[in-house]
N, C-alpha and C positions, 0 to 999 in steps of 0.2 A: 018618382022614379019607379020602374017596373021592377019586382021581384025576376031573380034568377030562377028559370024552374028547376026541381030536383032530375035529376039525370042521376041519382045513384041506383037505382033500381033496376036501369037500362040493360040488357046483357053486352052491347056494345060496350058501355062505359069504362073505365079505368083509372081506378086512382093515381094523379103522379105519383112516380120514385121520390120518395124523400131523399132530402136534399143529403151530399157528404158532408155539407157544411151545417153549422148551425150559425143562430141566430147569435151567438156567442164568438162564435171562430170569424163568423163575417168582420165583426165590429173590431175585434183584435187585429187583422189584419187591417182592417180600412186605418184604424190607429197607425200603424208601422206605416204605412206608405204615406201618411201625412207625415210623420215623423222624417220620413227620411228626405220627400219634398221640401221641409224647411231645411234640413240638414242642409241638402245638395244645391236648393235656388234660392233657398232663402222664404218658400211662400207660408203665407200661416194657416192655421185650422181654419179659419175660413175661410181659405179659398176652394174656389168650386173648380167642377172640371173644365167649364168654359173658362174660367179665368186661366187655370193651369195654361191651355193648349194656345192662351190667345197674351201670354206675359210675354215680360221684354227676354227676359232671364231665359223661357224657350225657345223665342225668336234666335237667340246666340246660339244656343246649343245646335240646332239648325242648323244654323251657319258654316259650324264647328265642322258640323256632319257632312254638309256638304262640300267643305273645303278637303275632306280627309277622299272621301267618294270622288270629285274631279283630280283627271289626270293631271299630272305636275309635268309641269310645262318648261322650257327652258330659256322666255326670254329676258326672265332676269341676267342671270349666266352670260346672254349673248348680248342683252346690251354695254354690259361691264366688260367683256375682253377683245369683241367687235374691231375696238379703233385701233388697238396692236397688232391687229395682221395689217399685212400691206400684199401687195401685186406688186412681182418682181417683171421688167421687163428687158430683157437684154439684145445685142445687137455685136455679130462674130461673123467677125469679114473673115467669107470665104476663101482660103491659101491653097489648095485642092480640088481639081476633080477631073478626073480623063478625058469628059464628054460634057458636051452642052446639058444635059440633063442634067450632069452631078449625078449619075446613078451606080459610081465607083466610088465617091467621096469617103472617107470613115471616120464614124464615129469615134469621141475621146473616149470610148470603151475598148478592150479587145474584143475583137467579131467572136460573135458567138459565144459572150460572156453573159451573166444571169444580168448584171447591169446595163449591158450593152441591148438586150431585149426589153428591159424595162423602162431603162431610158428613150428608147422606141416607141414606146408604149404607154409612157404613163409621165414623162417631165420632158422630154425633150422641146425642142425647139419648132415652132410652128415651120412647116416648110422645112426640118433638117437634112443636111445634105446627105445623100442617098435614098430620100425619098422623092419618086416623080411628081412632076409639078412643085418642087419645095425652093424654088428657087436656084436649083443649080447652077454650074455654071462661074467661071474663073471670075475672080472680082464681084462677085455679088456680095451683097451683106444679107447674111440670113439672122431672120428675129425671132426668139424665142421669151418664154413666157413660163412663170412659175408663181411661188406664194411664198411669202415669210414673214417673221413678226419681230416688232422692237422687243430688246431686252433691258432696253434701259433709256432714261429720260433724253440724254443728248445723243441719240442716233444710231446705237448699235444693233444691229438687226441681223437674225439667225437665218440663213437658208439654205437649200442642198449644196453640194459642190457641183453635181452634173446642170446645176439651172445655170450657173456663173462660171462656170470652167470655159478660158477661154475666151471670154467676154471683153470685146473692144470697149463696150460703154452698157452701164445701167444703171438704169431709172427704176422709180420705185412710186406707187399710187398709195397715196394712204383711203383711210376709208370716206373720211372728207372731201376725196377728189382732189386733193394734192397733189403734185407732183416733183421730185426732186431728184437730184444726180446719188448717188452711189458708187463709194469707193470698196473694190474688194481686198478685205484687210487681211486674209488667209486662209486658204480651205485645206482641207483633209480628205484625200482621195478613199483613203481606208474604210471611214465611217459617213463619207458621201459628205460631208456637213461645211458651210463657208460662215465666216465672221463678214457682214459688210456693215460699212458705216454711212451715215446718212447725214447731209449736212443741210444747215439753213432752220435748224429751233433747237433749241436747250430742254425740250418741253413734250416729250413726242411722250403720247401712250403707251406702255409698256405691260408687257407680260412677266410673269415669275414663272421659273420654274420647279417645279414638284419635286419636293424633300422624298416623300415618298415611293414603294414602289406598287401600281395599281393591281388590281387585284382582279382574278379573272370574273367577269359581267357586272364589272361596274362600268357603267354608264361615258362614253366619250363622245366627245363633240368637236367635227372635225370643219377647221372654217377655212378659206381658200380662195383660188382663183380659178374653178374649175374652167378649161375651153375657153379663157379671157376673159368671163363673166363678172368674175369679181367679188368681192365679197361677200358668198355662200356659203350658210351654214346647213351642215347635215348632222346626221346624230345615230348611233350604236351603241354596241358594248364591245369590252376587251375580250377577243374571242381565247386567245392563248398567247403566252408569253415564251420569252426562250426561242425565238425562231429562228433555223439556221436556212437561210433562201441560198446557198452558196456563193455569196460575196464573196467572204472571205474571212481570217479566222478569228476575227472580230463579230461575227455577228448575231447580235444577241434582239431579234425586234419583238417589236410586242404585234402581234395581227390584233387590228379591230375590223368590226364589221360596217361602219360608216361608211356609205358611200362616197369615194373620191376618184376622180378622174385626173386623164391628162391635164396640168397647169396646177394641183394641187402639192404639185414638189414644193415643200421647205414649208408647208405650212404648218402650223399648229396644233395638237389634240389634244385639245383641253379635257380636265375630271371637273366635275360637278364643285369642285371649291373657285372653279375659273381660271387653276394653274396648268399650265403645260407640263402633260405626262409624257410625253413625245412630239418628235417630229416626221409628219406620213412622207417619204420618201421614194416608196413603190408599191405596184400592185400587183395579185394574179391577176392574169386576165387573158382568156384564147382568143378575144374578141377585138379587144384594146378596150373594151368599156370596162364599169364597174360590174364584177360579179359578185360584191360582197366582201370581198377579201382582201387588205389593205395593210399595210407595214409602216411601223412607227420603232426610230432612232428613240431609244428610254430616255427620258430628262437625266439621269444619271452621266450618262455618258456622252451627252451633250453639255453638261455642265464642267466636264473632265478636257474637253475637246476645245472648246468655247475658252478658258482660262488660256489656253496655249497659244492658240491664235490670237487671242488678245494682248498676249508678254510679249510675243516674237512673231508670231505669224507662219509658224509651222508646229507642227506637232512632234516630240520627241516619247520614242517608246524603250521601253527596257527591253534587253534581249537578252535571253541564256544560250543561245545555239544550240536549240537539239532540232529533231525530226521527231515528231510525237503522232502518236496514234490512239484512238481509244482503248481502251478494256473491256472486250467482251467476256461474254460468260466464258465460255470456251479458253480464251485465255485466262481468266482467274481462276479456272478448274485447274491448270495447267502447271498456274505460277504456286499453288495451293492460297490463293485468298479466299476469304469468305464472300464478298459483295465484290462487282464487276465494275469496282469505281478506279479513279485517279487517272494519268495519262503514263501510255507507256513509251518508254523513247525505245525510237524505232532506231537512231544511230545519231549521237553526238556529234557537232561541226568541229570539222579541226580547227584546234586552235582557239573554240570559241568559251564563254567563259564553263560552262558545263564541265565540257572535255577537262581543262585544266584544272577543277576541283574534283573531279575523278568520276564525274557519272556516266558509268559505260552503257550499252547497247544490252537492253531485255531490264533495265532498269526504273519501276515504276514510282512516278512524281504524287505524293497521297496529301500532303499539302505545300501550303506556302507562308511563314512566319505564323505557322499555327492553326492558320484556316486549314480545313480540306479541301481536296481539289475532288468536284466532281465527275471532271471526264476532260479529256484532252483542250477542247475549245473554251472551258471553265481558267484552265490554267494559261493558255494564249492569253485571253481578256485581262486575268489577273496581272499575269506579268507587262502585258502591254501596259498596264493602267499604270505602271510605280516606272520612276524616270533613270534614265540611267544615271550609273553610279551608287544608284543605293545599293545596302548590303541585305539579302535576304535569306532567312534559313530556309531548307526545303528537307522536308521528312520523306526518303525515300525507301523502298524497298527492294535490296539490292540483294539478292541472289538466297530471298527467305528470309532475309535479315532487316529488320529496320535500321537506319543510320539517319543521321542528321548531317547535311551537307551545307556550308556558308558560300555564296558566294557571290562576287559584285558585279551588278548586272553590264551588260554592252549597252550601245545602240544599234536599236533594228535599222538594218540597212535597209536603205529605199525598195533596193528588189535585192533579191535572193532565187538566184537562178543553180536549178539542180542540174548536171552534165551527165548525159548519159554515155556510157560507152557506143559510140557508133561502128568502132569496128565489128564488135557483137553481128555473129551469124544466124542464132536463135539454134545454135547446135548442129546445124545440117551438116556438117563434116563429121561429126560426131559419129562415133559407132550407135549399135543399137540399145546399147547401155543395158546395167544389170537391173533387173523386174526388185521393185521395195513390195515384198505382201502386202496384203489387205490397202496399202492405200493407193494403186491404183495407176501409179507411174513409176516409170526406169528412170534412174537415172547415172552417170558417168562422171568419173573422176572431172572438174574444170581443166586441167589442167592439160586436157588430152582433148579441150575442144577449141579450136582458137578461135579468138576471140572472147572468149570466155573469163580468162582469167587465171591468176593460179590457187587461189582459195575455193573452199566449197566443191558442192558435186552439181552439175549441170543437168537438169531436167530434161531428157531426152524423148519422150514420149509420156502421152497422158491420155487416161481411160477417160473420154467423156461422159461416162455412168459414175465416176469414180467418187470417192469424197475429197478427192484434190481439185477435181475439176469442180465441183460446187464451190470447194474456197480458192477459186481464183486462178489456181497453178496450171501455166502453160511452158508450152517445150520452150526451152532457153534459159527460164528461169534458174538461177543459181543457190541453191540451198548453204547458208555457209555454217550455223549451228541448227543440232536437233535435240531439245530436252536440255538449252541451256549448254552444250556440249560444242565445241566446234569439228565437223566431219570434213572428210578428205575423199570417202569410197563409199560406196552401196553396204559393205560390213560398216561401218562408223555409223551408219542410218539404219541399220536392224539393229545394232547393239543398241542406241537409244532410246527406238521405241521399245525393245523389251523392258528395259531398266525403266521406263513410263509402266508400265504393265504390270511389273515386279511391287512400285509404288503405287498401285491400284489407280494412277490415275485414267480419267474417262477422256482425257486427249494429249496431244503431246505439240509444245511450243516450237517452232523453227523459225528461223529467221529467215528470209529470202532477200534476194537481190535483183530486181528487177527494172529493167531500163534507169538502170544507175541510181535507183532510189533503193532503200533498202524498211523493209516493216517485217511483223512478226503475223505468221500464221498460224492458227492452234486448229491440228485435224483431229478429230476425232477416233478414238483406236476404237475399232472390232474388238472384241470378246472373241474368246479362244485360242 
């Protein structure tokens, strides 16, 4: 073997940097990572690095690794809750239409309702009547198409009410390619939702529904019958909860972001344990497609709804008879509350159980047997949810004062129709009425405008710059209390906003009367 030659002499040359380590520190460590190797896989001092890299015991860990790094998938999930959806099909002989097309026909919505558009749009019926080409036309049978899922072994099965409303016969596909008759055992126009039963097995796939309530971007999976297709699955998350789309004053949906389209009414959205957190019922959409944004009935309140229809086949709700409204800031500046919660009743029904335990008008609902109530549509839900007859406390706030009021609920009537005064002029006979400073309209004894009424002072003009015209107030309008006060003249309505001014407060409470409904206005006072 040939000697190295010297190179230290060189001017080039360089000694290496000595090491950080020593020949001492290497060996302690080299010790530790052996040690912890047999710790953690089990290997002994003698194993080398080839054996290290090439064990069963890394092979796993590997595995481990790689199972953690691949995305998680869902069709475990969807092979397990798959055969509980079904395809709803139905079949509604056409009673209506002006014209061969059907293009007067109407929907079992009111026109120009947020249902009545989405039912358009997102569950209705293939071909429904008032759309061209839909089959119009006296004596037709028009067919429509939706999703829904068993809830139980011998045939109960959850679906919208807008897919089965109405329905002469339906059929129902399971995911087997089954097909069987279906009877409608009761729907709920309120919360959209039908009980149907399904005959012909003891045995049928079933869904559960969700004890819990999900939580915003946990993961849902929405499976269906999108456009006839059939059993599709899509998948999102829970974008926000709490939705109020103006149904009505029940409604509380959860938005997910899952793709669903028209035929996906009454189906299913499943959470990640494979239970039904909801039922997708509608969607936004300018388009009539999916833009992302999708509406699901809570398991909650399908489980509340779902019980009734199954005892009786209609749904019974508690009623107290008020008109309620929320709490704004502006009103609990006014009422002197600290937080802008609870509802306020805007005027007690005569006669109804409210009135007769004594809670009058400007009096705020803060809970219910203890809960609180967080805002006007918090306390509809709650009360619609307990059946009539029960007895419940309500902690009110009535005129600054807390009270506790008991009383035993009614039943909410079917409809509840508010009457407004038609004779009402909107004041035009009215003089020019006397000018209220700083807020911005005149107004006139009522009783000097007819039609009007003999309560209250009649709104005779209004500054469209004003701060009355921003909260709402037009000519006719009837003001019948100001600051909690009941007024008669243009003096009764300056004495109370001062006496607001005197109590430092930053606006002042009125009640109005408008087109026969009556709510609470808080304007804001001027400084000076």
């Amino acid at each position: 073997m040939t000697d190295r030659p010297d190179l230290s002499n060189l001017p080039s040359y360089r000694q290496p940097r000595r090491s950080i380590f020593s020949a001492r520190k290497i060996a302690l460590m080299a010790s530790v990572v052996a040690g912890l190797s047999a710790a953690v896989y089990g290997f002994g001092p003698s194993t080398s690095p080839a054996d290290l890299f090439s064990s069963p015991a890394h092979a796993q860990v590997n595995n481990e690794v790689r199972k953690v790094e691949r995305p998680i998938g869902f069709a475990d999930i969807v092979e397990r809750v798959k055969p509980s959806v079904i395809s709803v099909k139905v079949n509604i002989k056409e009673k209506t239409a002006s014209n061969d097309d059907g293009d007067d026909a109407q929907s079992p919505f009111q026109p120009g309702s947020p249902m009545e558009r989405f039912f358009r749009r997102f569950g209705g019926p293939d071909g429904f009547p008032g759309q061209k080409g839909g089959g119009g036309g006296r004596g037709r049978v028009v067919q429509g198409q939706g999703s829904g899922f068993f809830i139980s072994a011998d045939g109960f099965a959850v679906t919208n009410n807008h897919v089965v409303d109405g329905a002469d016969k339906v059929e129902v596909t399971t995911d087997d390619g089954k097909t069987y008759t279906a009877k409608v055992i009761g729907t709920d126009q309120r919360t959209d939702l039908a009980l149907i039963k399904v005959e012909g097995s003891s045995n049928f796939p079933f869904a559960k529904l969700a004890d819990g309530k999900p939580r915003i971007g946990d993961w849902v999976l929405a499976v269906g019958n999108p456009f006839g297709l059939g059993g599709t699955v899509t998948a999102g998350i829970v974008s926000a909860s709490g939705r109020d789309i103006g149904n009505g004053p029940y409604d509380d949906f959860i938005q997910i972001d899952a793709p669903v389209n028209k035929g996906n009414s009454g189906g299913p959205a499943f959470d990640t344990n494979g239970e039904v957190m909801g039922v997708n019922t509608a969607i936004y959409s300018p388009s009539g497609g999916s833009v992302g944004i999708a509406f699901s009935i809570p398991a909650s309140t399908v489980k509340t709804v779902v019980a009734q229809l199954k005892d009786k086949g209609s749904v019974s709700r508690g009623w107290i008879g008020v008109q309620i409204q929320p709490v704004t800031s502006d009103i609990a500046d006014s009422l002197g509350m600290k937080k802008a919660e609870g509802a306020l009743v805007a005027e007690p029904q005569a006669n109804g159980p409210a009135a007769k335990a004594g809670i009058e008008s400007g009096d705020v609902i803060t809970s219910v047997n203890g809960e609180a109530v967080k805002d006007a549509r918090e306390l509809a839900r709650t009360i619609g949810g307990l059946a009539p007859g029960a007895t419940v406390k309500l902690n009110v706030l009535h005129k600054g004062q807390d009270k506790v009021v008991n009383l035993t609920l009614g039943q909410l009537p079917n409809t509840v129709e508010a009457k407004a005064d038609t004779d009402k002029d909107s004041g035009k006979s009215a003089s020019r009425g006397t000018d209220v400073p700083k807020l911005g309209m005149t107004v006139a004894p009522a009783d000097s405008v007819a039609g009007a009424g003999k309560e209250g002072v009649v709104v005779t003009e209004v500054d469209p710059k004003s701060a009355a015209a921003e909260r709402g107030f037009k000519e006719g309008d009837v003001i019948l209390e100001v600051g909690g006060k009941s007024v008669s003249t243009a003096g009764d309505v300056r004495d109370a906003i001062n006496t607001a001014r005197t109590d430092n407060k930053n606006s002042v409470l009125m009640r109005v009367k408008s087109g026969g409904q009556s709510r609470f206005v808080a304007i804001p006072l001027a400084k000076g």
